[in-house]
MARPA-221181 format. One line per 2 residues: number of its first residue (from 0); their letters; for each residue x, y, z of C-alpha. Coordinates in steps of 0.2 Angstrom, whole numbers, padded with zeros to 4 digits. Layout:
N
NUM) a) X/Y/Z ~ ...
This chain:
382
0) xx) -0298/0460/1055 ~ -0295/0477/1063
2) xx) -0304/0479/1078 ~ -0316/0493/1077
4) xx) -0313/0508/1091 ~ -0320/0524/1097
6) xx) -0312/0538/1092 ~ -0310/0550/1108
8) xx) -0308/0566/1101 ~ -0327/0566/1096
10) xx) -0332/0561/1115 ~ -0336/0571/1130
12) xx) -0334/0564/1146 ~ -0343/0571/1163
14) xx) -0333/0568/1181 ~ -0345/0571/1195
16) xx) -0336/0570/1211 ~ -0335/0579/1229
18) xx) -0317/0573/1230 ~ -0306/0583/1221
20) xx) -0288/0571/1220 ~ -0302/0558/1213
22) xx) -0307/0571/1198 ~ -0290/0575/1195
24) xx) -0284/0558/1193 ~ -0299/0554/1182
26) xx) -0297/0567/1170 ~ -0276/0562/1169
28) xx) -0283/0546/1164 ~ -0295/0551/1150
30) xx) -0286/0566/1145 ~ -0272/0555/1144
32) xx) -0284/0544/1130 ~ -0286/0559/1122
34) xx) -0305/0560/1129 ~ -0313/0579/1130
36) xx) -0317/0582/1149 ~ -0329/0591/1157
38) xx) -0330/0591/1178 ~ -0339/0597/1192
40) xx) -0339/0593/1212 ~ -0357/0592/1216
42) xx) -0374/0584/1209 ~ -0385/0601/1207
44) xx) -0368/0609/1198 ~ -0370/0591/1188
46) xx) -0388/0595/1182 ~ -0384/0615/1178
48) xx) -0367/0609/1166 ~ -0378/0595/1158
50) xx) -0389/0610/1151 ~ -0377/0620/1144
52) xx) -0366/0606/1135 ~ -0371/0588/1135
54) xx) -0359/0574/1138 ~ -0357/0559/1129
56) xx) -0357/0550/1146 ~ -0356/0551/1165
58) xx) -0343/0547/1177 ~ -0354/0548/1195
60) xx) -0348/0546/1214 ~ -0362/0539/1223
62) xx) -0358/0547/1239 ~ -0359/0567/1238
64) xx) -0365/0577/1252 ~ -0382/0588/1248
66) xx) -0385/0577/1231 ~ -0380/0559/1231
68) xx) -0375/0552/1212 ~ -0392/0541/1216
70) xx) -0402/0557/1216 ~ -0392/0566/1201
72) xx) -0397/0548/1190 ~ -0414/0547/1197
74) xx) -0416/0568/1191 ~ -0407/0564/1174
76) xx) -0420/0549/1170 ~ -0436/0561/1172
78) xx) -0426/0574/1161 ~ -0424/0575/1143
80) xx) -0407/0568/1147 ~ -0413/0551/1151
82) xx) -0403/0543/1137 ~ -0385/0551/1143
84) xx) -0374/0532/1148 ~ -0370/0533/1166
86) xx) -0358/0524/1176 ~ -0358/0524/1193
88) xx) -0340/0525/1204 ~ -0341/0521/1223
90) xx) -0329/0514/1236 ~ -0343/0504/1244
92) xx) -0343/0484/1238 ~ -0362/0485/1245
94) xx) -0375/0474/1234 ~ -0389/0489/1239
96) xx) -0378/0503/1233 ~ -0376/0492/1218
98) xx) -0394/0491/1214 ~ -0401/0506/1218
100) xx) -0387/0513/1204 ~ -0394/0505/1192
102) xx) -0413/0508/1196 ~ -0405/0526/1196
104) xx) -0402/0523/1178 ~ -0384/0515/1178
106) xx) -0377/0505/1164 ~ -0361/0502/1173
108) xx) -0354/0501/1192 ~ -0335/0501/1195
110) xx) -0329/0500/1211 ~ -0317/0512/1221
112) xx) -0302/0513/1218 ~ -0302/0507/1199
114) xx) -0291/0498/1188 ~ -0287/0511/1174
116) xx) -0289/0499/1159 ~ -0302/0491/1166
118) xx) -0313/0506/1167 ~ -0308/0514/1149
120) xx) -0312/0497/1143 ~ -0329/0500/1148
122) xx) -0332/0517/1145 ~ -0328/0513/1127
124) xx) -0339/0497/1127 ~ -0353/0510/1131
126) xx) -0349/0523/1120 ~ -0349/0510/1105
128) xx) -0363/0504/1112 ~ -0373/0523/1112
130) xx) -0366/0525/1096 ~ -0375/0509/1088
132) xx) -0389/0516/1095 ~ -0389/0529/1088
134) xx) -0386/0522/1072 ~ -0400/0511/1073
136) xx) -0413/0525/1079 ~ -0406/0535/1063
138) xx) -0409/0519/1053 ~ -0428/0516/1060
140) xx) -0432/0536/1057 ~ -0428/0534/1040
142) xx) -0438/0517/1036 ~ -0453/0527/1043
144) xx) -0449/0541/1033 ~ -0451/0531/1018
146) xx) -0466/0521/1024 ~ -0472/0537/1023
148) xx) -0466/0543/1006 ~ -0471/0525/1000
150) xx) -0489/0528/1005 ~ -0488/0545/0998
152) xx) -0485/0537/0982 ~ -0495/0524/0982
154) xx) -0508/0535/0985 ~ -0504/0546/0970
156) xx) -0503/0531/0959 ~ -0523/0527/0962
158) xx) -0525/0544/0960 ~ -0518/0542/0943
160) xx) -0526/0528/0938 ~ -0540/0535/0942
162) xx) -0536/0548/0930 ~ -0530/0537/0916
164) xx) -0546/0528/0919 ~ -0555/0542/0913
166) xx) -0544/0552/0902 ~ -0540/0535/0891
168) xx) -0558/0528/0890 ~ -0565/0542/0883
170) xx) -0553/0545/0866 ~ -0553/0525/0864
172) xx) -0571/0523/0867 ~ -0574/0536/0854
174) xx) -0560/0528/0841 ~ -0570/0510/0842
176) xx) -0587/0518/0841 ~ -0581/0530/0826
178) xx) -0570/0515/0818 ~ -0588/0503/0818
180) xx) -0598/0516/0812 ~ -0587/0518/0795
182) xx) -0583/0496/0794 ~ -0604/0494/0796
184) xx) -0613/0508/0787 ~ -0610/0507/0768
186) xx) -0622/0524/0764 ~ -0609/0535/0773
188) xx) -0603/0547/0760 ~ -0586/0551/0755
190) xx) -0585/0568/0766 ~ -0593/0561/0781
192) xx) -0581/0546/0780 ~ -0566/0561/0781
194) xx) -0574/0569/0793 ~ -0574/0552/0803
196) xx) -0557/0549/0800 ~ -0551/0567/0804
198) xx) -0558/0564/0822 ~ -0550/0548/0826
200) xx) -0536/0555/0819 ~ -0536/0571/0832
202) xx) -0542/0557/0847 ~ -0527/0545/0843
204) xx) -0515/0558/0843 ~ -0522/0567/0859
206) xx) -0522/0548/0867 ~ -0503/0547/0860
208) xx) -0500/0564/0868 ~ -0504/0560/0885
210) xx) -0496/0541/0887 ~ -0480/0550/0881
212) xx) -0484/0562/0892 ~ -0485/0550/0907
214) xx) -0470/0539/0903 ~ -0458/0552/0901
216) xx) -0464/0558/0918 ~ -0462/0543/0925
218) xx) -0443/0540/0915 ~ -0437/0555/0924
220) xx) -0445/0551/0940 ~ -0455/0568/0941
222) xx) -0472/0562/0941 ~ -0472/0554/0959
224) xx) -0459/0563/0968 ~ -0465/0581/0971
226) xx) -0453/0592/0980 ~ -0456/0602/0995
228) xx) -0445/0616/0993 ~ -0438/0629/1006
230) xx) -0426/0644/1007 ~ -0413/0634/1014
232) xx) -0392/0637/1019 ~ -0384/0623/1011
234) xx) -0370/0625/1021 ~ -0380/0622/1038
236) xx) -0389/0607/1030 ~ -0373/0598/1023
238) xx) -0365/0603/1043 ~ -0381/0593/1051
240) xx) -0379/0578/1039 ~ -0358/0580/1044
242) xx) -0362/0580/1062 ~ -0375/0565/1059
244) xx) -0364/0554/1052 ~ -0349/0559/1064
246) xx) -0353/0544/1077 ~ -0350/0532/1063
248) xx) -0333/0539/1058 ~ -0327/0539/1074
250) xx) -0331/0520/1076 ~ -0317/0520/1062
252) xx) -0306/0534/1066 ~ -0310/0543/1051
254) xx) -0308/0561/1050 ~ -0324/0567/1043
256) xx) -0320/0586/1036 ~ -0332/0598/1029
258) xx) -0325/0610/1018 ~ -0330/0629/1014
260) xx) -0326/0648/1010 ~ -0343/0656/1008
262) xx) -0351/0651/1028 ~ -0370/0653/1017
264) xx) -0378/0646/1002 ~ -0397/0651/1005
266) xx) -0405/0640/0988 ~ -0422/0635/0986
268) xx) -0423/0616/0991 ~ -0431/0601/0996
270) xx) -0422/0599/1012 ~ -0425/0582/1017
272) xx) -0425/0574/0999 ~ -0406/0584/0999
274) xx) -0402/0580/1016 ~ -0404/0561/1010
276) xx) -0395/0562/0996 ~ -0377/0568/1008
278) xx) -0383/0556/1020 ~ -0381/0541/1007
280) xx) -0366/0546/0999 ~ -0358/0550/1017
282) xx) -0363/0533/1024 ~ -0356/0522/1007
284) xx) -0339/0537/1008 ~ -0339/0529/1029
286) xx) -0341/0512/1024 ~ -0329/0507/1008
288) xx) -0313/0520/1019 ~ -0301/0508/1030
290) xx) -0300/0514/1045 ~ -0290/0531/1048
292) xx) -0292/0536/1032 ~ -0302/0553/1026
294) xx) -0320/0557/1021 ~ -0322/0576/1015
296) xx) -0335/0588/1008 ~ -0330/0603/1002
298) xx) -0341/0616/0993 ~ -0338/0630/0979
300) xx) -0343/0642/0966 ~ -0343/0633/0951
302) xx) -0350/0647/0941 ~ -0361/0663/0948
304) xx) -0376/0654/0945 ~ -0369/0636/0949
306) xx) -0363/0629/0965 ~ -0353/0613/0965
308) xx) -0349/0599/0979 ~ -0339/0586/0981
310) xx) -0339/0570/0994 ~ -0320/0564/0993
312) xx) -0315/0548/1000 ~ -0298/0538/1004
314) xx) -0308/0524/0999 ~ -0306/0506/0990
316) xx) -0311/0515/0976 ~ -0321/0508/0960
318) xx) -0314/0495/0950 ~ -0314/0505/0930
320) xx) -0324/0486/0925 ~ -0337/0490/0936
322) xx) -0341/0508/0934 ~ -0353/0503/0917
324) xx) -0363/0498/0929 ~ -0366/0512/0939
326) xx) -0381/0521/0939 ~ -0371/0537/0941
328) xx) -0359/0542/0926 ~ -0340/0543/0929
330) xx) -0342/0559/0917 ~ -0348/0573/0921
332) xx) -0356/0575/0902 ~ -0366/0561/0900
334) xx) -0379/0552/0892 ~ -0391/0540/0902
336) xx) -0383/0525/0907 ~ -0392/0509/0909
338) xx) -0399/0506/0928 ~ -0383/0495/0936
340) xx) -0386/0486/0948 ~ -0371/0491/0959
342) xx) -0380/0509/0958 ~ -0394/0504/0966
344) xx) -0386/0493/0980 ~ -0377/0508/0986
346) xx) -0393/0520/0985 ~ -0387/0530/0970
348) xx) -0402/0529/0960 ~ -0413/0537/0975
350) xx) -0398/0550/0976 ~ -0398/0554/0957
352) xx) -0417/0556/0954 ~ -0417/0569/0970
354) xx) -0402/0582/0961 ~ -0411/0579/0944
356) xx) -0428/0582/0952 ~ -0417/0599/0957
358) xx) -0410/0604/0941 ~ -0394/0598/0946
360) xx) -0381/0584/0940 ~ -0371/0571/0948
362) xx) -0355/0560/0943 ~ -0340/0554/0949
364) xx) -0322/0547/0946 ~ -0314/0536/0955
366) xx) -0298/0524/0957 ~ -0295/0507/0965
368) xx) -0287/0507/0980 ~ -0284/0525/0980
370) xx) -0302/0532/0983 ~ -0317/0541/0976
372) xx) -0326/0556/0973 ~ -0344/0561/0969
374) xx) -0348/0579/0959 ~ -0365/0586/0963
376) xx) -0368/0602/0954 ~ -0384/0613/0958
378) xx) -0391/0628/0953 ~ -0390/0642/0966
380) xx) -0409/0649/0959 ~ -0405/0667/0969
């Protein structure tokens, strides 16, 4: 199995240190990894370059003259920068120094002077280990999101049984009565009986109406997903969802592209319901590509009114005996296929419901061993 890495390039590393030579030689070494670098000389010049660009962790000399590394990690855990990986760099072997580094915040200590493999060895053991992280905050957000959305819907299925319990009664309540009327009275005449039959005629088919009604509502997934729409720039929402999902590229080393020539699609949306949809098919792109291997989204006209997507991978790709049982056509032209159960392992039935529920269509094509790509085609509205 091939061991899972961090990918440098998407990682910024912070040197604090008073001592010059010692931030030069420590950015040789992580430049050297291919690591981004940022480095200052003092704690308080620490705490202004931690506003203006975060790092992705913290290289931190204990012993500086005006701000001691103890005092920056003791500033940095009462700031919303709390969650930034420190580790602690000192020439001192002293058990105190050791332990008032981490109640300072540490989640490493390496001794003066360090062993160059041993100390990129655990700076990548912490970024993996930020990154996870991340990815499981990401994955607990989105469970309460649809905790939420679940007890939404719930609460609009009461609603309409409450509403069927009203609006079904009634025409069947006034078919029995009507239907008893004409089996038990024999001195109705011949044009009250018509009458009679006229009105359970008009009740059945206003009862027929609205069952039909309700199940194609509930076929096309309408009836209980309302959207929330926005004036929103496409292009910015699909960049978030890139950015997102950048951390679990990296763990990979896949280059995660995005693709564009107009820099502003502004299209009435529901943001988050859309912002799902790329987040699925960005995390199943992520997971079926080997590592070093390419995940892209590149966006186009399709027509003046149309604006059409594609999430490419250099995946395993679908087997062509498998893809009946996508939810999701391998035609862009098709007719309703039956709900596979691959489809909804991988999320797909979430994701087609939310473009349908935007006027929009959604298939792929796809070759083993080669990769696959998902089409989504939206209406631009404006």
């Amino acid at each position: 199995m091939q061991q899972v890495e961090v990918n440098p390039l998407d990682f910024l590393i912070l040197v604090v240190d008073d001592f010059k030579p010692n931030v030069v030689l420590l950015t040789h070494v992580l430049e050297s990894e291919g690591f981004r670098v940022s480095k200052c000389y003092d704690g308080d010049e620490a705490l202004e370059k931690i506003k203006e660009e975060v790092p992705d962790l913290i290289l931190l000399d204990i012993n500086m003259p005006v701000m001691s590394g103890i005092e920056v990690g003791e500033s940095l855990r009462r700031s919303e920068f709390e969650d930034i990986p420190i580790i602690f760099l000192s020439g001192s072997n002293d058990s105190i120094d050791k332990v008032k580094a981490f109640e300072a915040g540490a989640v490493d200590f390496v001794n003066k002077p360090f062993d160059k493999d041993e100390l990129l060895m655990r700076l990548r053991n912490h970024l993996m280990i930020k990154v996870l992280r991340q990815e499981s905050e990401e994955q607990v957000q989105i469970l309460k999101e649809r905790e939420i959305e679940l007890s939404e819907v719930n609460q609009k299925k009461h609603k309409l049984m409450r509403m069927l319990s009203h609006d079904i009664k009634n025409p069947v309540s006034g078919i029995m009565g009507l239907v008893s009327i004409l089996l038990e009275d024999d001195s109705l005449d011949e044009g009250e009986k018509e009458e009679m039959l006229e009105l359970i005629q008009q009740s059945t088919e206003k009862l027929l109406n609205l069952v039909k009604d309700l199940l194609d509502k509930e076929v096309v997934g309408s009836e209980f997903e309302s959207l929330s729409k926005e004036s929103t720039n496409l292009v910015e929402l699909i960049e978030e969802v890139v950015k997102n999902n950048k951390s679990k590229a990296a763990l990979k080393k896949i280059l995660l592209t995005i693709d564009y020539v107009e820099d502003k699609f502004l299209m009435e949306l529901d943001s988050k319901k859309i912002k799902r949809v790329f987040n699925t098919l960005l995390s199943n792109a992520i997971k079926f590509t080997l590592s070093e291997g390419t995940v892209r989204i590149k966006l186009e006209r399709s027509s003046s009114e149309t604006i059409l997507i594609k999430v490419m991978d250099t995946g395993i790709g679908i087997p062509n005996a498998m893809l009946p049982n996508f939810l999701i056509s391998s035609q862009k032209e098709h007719t309703e296929n039956p709900r596979g159960i691959l489809g909804i392992g991988l999320g797909l039935e979430e994701v087609q419901s939310h473009i349908e529920a935007h006027d929009g269509s959604i298939w792929l094509e796809s070759k083993e061993n080669v990769g696959t790509t998902f089409f989504i085609e939206l209406p631009l509205g404006n």
